[in-house]
Biopython code that builds the backbone (N, CA, C, O; Angstrom):
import numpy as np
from Bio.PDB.StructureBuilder import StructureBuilder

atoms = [
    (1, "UNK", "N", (39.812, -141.650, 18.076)),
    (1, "UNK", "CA", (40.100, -142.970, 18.627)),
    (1, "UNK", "C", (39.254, -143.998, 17.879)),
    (1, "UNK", "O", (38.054, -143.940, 17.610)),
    (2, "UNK", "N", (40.196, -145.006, 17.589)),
    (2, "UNK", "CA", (38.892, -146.392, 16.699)),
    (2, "UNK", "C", (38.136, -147.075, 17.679)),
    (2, "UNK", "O", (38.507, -147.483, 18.780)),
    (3, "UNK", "N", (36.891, -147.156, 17.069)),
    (3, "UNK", "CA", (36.077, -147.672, 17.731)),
    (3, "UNK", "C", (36.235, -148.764, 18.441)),
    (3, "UNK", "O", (35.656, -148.587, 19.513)),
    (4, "UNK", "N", (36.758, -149.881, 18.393)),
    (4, "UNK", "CA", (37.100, -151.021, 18.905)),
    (4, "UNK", "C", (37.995, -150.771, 20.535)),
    (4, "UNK", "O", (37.912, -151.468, 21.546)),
    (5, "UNK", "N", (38.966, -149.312, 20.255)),
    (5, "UNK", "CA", (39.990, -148.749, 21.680)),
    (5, "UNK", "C", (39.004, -148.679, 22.052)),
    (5, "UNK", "O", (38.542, -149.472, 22.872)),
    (6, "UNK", "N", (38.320, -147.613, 21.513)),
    (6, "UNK", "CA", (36.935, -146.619, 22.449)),
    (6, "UNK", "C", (36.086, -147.186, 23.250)),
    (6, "UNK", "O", (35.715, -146.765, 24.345)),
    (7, "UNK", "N", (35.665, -148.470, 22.529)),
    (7, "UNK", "CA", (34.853, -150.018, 23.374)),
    (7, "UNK", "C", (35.745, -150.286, 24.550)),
    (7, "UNK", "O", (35.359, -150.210, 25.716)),
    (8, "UNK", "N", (36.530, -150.491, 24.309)),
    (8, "UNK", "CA", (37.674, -151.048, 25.509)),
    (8, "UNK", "C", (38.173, -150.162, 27.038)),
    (8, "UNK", "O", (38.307, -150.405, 28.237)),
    (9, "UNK", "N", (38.312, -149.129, 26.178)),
    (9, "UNK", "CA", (38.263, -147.687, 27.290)),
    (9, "UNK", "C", (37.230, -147.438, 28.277)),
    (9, "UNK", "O", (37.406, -147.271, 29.484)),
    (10, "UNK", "N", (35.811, -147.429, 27.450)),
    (10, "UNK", "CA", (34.387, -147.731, 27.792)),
    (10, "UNK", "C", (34.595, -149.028, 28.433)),
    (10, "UNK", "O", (34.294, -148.424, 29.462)),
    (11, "UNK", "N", (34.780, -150.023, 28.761)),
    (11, "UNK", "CA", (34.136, -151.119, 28.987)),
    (11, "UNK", "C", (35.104, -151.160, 30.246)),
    (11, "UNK", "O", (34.705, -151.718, 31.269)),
    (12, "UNK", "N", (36.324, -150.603, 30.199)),
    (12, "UNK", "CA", (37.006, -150.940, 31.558)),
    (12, "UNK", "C", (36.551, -149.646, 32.635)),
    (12, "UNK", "O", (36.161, -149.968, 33.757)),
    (13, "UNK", "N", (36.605, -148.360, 32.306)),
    (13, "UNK", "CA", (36.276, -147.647, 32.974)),
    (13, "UNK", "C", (34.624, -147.428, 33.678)),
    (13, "UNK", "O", (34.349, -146.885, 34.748)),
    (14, "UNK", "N", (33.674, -148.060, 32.660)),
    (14, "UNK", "CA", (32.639, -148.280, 33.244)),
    (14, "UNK", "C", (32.174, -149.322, 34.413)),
    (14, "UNK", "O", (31.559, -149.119, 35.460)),
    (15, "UNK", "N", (32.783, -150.692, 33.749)),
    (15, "UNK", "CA", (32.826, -151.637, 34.890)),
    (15, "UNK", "C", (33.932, -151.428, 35.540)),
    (15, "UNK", "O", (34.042, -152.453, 36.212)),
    (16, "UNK", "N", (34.753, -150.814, 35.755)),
    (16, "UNK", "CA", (35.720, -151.073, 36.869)),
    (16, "UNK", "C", (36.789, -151.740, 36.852)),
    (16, "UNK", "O", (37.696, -151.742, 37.684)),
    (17, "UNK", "N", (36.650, -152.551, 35.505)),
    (17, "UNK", "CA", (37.673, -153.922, 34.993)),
    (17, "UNK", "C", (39.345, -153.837, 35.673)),
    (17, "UNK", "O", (39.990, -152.948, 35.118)),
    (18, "UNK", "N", (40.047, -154.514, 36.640)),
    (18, "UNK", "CA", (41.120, -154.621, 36.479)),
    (18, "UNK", "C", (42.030, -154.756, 35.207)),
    (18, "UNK", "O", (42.360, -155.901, 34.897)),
    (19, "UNK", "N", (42.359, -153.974, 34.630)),
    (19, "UNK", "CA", (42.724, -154.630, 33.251)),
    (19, "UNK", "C", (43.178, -153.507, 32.460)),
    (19, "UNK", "O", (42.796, -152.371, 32.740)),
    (20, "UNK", "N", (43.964, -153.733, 31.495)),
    (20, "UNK", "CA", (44.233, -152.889, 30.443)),
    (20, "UNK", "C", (43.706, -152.819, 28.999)),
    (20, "UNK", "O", (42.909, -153.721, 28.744)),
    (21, "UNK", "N", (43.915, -152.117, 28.176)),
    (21, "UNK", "CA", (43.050, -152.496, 26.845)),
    (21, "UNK", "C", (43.767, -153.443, 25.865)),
    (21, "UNK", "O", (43.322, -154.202, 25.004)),
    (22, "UNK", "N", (44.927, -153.178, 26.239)),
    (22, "UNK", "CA", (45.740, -154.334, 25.443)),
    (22, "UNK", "C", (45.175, -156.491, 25.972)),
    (22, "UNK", "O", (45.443, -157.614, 25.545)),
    (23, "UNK", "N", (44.464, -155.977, 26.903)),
    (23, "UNK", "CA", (44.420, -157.369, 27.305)),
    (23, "UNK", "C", (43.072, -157.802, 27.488)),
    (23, "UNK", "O", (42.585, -158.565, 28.322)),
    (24, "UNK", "N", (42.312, -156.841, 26.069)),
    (24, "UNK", "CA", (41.035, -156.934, 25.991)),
    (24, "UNK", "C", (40.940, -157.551, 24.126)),
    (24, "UNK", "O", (40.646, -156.764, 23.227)),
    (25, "UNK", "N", (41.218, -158.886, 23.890)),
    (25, "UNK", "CA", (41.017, -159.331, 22.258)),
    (25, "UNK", "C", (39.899, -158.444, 21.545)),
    (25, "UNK", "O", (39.123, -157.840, 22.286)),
    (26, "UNK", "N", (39.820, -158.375, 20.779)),
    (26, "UNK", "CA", (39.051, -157.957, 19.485)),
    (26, "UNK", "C", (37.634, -159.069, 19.565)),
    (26, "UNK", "O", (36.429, -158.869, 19.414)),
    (27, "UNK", "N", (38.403, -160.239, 19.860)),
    (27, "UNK", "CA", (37.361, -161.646, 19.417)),
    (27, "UNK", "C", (37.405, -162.301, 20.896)),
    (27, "UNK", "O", (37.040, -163.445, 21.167)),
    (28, "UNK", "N", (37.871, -161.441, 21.705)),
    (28, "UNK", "CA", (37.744, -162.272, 23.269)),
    (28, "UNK", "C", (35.911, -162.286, 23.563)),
    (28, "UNK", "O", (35.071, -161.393, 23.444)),
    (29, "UNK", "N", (35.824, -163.507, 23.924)),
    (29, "UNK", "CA", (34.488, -163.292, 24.618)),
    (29, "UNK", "C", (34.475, -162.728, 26.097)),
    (29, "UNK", "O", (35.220, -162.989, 27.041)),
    (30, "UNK", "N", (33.144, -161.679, 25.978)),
    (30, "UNK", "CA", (32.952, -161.235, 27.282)),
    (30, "UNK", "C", (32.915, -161.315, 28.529)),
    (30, "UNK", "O", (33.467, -160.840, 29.521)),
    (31, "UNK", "N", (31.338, -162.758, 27.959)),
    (31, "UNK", "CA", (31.100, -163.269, 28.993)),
    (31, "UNK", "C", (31.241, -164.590, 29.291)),
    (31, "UNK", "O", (31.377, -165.365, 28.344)),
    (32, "UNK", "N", (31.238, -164.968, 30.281)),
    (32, "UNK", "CA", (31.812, -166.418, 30.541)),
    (32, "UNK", "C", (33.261, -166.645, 31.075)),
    (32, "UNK", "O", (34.067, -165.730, 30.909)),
    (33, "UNK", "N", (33.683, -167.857, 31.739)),
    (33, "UNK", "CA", (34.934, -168.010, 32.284)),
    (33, "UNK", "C", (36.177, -168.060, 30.659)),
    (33, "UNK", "O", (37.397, -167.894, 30.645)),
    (34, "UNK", "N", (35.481, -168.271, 29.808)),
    (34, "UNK", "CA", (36.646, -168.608, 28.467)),
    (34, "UNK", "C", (37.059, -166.850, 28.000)),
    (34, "UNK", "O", (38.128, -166.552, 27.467)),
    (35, "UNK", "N", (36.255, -166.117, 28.249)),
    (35, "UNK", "CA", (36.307, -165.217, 28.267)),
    (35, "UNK", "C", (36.972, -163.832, 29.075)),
    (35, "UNK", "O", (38.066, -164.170, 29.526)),
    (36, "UNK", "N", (36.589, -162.005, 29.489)),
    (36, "UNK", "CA", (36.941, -161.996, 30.616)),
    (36, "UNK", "C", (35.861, -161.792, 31.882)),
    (36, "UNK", "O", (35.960, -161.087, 32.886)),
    (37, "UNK", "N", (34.610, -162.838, 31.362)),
    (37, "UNK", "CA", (34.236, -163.229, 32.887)),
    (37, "UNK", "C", (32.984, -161.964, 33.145)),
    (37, "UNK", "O", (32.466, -161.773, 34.245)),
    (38, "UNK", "N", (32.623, -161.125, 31.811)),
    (38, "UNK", "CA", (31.186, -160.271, 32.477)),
    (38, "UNK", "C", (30.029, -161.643, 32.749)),
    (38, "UNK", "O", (30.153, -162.835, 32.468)),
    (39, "UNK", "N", (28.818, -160.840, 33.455)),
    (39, "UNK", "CA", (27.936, -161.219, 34.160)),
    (39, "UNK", "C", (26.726, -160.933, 33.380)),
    (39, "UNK", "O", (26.732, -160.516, 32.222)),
    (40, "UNK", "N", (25.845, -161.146, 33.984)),
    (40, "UNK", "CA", (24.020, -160.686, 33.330)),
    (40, "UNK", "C", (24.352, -158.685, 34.332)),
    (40, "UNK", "O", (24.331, -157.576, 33.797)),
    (41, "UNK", "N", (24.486, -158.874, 35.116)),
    (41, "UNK", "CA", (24.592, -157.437, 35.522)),
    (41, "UNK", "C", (25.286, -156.527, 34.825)),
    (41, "UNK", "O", (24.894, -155.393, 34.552)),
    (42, "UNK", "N", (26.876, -157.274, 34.374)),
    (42, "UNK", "CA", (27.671, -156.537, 33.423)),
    (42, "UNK", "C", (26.699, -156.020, 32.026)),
    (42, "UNK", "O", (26.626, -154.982, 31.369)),
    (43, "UNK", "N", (26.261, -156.892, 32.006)),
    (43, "UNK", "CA", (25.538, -157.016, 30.683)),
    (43, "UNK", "C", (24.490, -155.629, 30.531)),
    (43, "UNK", "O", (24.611, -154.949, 29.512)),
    (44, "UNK", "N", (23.346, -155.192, 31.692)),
    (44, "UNK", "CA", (23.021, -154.265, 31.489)),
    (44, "UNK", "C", (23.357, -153.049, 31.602)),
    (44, "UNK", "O", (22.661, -152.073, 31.324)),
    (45, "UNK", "N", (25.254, -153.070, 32.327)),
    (45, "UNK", "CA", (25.495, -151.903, 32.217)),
    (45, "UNK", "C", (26.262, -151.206, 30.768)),
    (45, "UNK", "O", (26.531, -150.027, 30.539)),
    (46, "UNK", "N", (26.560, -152.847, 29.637)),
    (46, "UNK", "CA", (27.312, -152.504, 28.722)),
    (46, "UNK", "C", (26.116, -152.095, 27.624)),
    (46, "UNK", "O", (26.374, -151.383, 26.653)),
    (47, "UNK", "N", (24.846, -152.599, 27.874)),
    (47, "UNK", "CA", (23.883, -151.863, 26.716)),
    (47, "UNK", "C", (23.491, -150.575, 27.197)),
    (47, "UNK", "O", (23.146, -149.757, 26.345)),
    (48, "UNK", "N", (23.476, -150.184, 28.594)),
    (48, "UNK", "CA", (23.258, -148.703, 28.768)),
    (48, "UNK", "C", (24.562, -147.846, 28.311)),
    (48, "UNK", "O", (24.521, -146.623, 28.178)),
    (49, "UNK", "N", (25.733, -148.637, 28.086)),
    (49, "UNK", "CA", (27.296, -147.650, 27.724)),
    (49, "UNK", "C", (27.263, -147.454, 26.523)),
    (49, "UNK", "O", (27.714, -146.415, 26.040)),
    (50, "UNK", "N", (26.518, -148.776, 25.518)),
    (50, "UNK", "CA", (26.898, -148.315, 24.207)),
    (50, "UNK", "C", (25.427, -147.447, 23.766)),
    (50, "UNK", "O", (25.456, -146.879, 22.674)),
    (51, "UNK", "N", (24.199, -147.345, 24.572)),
    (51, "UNK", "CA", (23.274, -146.099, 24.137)),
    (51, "UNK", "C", (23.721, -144.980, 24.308)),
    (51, "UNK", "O", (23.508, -144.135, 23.438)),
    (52, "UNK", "N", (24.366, -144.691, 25.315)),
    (52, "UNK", "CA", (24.714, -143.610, 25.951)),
    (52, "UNK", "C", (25.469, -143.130, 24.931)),
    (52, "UNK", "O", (25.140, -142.139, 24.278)),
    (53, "UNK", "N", (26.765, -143.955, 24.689)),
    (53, "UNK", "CA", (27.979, -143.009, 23.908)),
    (53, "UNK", "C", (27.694, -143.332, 22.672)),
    (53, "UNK", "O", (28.190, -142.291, 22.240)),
    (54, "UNK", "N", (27.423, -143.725, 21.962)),
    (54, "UNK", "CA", (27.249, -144.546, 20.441)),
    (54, "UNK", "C", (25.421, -144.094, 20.009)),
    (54, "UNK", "O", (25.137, -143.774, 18.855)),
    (55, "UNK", "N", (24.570, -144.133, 20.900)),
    (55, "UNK", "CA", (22.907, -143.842, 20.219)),
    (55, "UNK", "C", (22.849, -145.254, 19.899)),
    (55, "UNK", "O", (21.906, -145.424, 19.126)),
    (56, "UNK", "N", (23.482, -146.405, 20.170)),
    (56, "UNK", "CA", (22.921, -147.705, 19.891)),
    (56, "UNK", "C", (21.873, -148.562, 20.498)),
    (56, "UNK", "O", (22.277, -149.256, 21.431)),
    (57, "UNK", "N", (20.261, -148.705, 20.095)),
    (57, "UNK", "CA", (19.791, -149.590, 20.960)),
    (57, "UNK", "C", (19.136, -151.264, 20.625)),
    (57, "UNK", "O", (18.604, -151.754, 19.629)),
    (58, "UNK", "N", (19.332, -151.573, 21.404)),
    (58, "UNK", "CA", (19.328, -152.995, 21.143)),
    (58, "UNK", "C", (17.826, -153.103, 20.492)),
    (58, "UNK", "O", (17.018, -152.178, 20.576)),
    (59, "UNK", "N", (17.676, -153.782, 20.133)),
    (59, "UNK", "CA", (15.931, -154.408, 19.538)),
    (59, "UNK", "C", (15.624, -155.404, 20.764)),
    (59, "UNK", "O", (14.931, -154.958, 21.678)),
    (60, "UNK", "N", (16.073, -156.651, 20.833)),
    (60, "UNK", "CA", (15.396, -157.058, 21.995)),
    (60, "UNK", "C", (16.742, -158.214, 22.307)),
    (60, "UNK", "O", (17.756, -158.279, 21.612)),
    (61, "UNK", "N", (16.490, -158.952, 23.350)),
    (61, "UNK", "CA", (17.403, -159.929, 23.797)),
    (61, "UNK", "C", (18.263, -160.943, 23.267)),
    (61, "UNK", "O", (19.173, -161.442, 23.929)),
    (62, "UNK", "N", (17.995, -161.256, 22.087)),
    (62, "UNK", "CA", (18.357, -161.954, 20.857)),
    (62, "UNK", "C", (19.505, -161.294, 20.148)),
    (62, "UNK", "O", (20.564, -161.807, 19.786)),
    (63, "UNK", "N", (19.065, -159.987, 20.012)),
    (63, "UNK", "CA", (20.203, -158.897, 19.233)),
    (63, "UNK", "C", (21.242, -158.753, 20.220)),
    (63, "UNK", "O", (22.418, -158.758, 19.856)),
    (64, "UNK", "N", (20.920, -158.623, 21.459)),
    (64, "UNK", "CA", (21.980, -158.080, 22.460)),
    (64, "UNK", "C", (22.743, -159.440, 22.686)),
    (64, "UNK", "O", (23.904, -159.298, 23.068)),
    (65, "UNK", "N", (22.282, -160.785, 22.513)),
    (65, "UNK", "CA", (22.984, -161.897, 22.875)),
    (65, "UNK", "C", (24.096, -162.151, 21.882)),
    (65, "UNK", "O", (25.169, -162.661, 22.204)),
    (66, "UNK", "N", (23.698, -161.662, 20.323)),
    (66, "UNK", "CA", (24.769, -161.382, 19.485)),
    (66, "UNK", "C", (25.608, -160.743, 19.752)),
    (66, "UNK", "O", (26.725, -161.180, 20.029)),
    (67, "UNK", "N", (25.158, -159.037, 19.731)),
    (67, "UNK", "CA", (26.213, -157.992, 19.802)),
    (67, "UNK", "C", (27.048, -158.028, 20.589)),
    (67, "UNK", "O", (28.232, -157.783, 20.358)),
    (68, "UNK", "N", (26.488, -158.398, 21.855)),
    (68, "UNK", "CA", (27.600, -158.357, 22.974)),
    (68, "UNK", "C", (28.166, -159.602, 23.283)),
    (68, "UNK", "O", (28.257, -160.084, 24.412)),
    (69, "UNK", "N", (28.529, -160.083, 22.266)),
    (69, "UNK", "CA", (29.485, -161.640, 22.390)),
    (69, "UNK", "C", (31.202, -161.055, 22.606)),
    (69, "UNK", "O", (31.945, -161.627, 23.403)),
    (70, "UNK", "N", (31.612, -159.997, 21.875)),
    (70, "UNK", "CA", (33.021, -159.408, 21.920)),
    (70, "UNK", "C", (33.110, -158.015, 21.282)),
    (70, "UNK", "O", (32.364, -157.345, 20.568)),
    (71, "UNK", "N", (34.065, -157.884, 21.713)),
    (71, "UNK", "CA", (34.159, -155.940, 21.351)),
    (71, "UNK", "C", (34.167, -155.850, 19.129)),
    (71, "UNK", "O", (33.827, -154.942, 18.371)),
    (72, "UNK", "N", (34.654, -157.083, 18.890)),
    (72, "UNK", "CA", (34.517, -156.864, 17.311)),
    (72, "UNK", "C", (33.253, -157.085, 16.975)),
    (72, "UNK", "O", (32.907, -156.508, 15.944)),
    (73, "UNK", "N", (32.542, -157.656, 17.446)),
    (73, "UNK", "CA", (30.477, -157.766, 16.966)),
    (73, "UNK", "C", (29.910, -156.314, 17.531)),
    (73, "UNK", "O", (29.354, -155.440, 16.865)),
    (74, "UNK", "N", (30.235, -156.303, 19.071)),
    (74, "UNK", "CA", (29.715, -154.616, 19.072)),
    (74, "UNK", "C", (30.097, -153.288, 18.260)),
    (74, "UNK", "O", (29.485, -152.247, 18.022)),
    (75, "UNK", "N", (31.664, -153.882, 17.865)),
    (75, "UNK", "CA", (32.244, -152.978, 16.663)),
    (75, "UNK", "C", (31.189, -152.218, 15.778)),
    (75, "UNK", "O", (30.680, -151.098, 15.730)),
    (76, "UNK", "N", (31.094, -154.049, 14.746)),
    (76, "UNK", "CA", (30.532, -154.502, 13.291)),
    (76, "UNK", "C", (29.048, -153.817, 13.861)),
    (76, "UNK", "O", (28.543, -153.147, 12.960)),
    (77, "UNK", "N", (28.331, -153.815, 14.959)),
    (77, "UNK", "CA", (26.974, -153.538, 14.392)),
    (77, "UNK", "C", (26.993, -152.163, 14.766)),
    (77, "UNK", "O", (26.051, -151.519, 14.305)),
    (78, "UNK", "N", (27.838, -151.506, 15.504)),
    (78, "UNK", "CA", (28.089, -149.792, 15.486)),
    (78, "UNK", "C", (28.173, -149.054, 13.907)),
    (78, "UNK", "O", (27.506, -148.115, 13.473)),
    (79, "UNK", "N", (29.237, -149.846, 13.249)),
    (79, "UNK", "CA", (29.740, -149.631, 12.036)),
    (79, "UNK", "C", (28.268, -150.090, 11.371)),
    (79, "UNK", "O", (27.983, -148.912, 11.160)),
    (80, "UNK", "N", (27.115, -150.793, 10.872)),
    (80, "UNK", "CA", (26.589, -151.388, 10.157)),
    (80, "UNK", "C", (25.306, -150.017, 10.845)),
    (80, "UNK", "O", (24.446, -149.561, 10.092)),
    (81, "UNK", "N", (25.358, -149.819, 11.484)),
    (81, "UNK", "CA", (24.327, -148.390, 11.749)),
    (81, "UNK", "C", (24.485, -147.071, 11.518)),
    (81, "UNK", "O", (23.527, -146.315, 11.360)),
    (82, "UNK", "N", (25.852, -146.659, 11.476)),
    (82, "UNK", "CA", (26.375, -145.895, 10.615)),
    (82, "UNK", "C", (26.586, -145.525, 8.897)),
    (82, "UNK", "O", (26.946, -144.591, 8.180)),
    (83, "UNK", "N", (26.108, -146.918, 8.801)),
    (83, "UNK", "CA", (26.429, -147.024, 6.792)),
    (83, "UNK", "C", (25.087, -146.896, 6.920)),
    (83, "UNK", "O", (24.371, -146.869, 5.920)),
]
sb = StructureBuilder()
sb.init_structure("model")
sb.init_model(0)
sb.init_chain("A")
sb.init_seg("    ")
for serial, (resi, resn, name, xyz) in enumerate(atoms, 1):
    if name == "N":
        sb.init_residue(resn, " ", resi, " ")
    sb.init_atom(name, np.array(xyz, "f"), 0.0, 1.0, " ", f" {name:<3s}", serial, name[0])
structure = sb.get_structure()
């Protein structure tokens, strides 16, 4: 499965998301109303999902405010730890 489904799969089944993966953008933002609306709570359960399944850990609050802007930045820095 590509990483980007796999995010999406992960991200609905962990939070609970009403939603499908098709109706999760690549470049949708997460969080915020422009977005689909995660929280600061969402937030620490999506850096414990991508340690868990991926071995990814954040450096500090700055990095995570990047990465977790949309499922294509959490992509790019999965992929950029792998090379």
């Amino acid at each position: 499965m590509p990483t980007r489904q796999r995010l999406k799969v992960l991200l609905i089944s962990e939070l609970m998301l009403d939603m499908k993966e098709d109706e999760i953008g690549d470049d949708t933002p997460l969080f915020g109303p422009a977005g689909i609306g995660l929280d600061s709570v969402d937030a620490l359960q999506v850096v414990v999902m991508i340690e868990k399944n991926f071995g990814f850990k954040m450096a500090d609050q700055e990095q995570a405010k990047r990465v977790l802007h949309s499922v294509n930045t959490i992509a790019e820095a999965l992929e950029k730890q792998a090379a």
